[in-house]
C-alpha positions as CSV (number, residue, x, y, z in Angstrom):
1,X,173.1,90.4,128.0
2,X,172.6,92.1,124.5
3,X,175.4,92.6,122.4
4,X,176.6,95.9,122.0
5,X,177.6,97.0,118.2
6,X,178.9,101.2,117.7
7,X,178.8,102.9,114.5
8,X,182.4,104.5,113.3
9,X,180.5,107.8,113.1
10,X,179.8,107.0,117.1
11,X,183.1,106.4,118.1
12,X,184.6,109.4,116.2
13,X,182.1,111.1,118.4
14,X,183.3,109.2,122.0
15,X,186.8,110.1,121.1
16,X,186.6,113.7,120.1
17,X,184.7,114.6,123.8
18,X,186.1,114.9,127.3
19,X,187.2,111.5,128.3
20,X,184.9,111.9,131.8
21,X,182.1,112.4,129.5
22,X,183.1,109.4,127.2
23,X,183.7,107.3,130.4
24,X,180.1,108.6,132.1
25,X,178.5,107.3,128.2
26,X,180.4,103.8,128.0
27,X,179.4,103.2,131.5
28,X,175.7,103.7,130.9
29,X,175.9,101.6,127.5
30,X,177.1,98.8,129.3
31,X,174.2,98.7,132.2
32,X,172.0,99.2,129.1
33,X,173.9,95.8,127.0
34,X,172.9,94.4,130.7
35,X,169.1,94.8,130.7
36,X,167.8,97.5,128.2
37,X,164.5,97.5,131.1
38,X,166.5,98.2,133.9
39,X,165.3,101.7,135.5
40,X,168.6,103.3,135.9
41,X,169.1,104.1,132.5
42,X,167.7,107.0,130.7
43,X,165.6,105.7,128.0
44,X,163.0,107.2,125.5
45,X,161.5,106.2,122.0
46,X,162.5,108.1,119.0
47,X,159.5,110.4,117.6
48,X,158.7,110.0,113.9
49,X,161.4,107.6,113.4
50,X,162.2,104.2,114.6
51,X,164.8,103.5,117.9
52,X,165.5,104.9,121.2
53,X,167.6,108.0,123.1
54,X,169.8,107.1,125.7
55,X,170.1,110.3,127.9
56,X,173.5,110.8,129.8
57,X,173.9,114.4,131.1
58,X,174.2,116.5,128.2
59,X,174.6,113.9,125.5
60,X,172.1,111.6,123.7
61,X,172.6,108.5,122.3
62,X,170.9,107.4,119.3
63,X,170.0,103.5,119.4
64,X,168.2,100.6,117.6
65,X,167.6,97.6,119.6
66,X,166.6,94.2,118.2
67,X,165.1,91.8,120.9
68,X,165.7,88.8,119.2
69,X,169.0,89.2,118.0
70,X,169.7,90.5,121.2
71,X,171.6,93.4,120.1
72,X,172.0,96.8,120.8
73,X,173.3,99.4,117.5
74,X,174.8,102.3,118.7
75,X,174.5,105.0,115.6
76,X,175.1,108.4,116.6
77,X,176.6,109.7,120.4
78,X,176.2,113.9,120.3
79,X,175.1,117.1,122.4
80,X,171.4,117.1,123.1
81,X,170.8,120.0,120.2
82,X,172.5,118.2,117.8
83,X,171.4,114.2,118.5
84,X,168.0,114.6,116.5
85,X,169.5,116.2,113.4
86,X,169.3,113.4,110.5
């Protein structure tokens, strides 16, 4: 089990969208704090830039993961057009 840290900028985010969408997000976070491997979660490397997309319907969450620390930094949770934006 990694331990799951979220940004304040990602939790603005979760609480200013539908709560079913929030819900559908903080469900698929916490099969990914399980096992970042598992196959059931929607997960892609970051182009150009270091850390991983977690897809969830229309959202994307933006992720670093450390393996040895065994934790899992939630910094941005936004609409797919607006996720890659730095």
């Amino acid at each position: 089990m990694y331990r799951l840290t979220v940004k304040k900028q990602a939790i603005k985010a979760l609480l200013k969208m539908p709560k079913q969408n929030a819900q559908r997000i903080r469900r698929a976070l916490d099969r990914l704090a399980e096992d970042p491997d598992r196959h059931d979660v929607d997960v892609a490397p970051l182009e150009g830039r270091p850390g991983f997309c977690l897809r969830v319907g229309g959202y994307r969450v933006i992720f670093e993961r450390d393996d040895k620390a065994r934790t899992i930094d939630v910094l941005r949770v936004a609409p797919r057009g607006q996720a890659y934006r730095q």
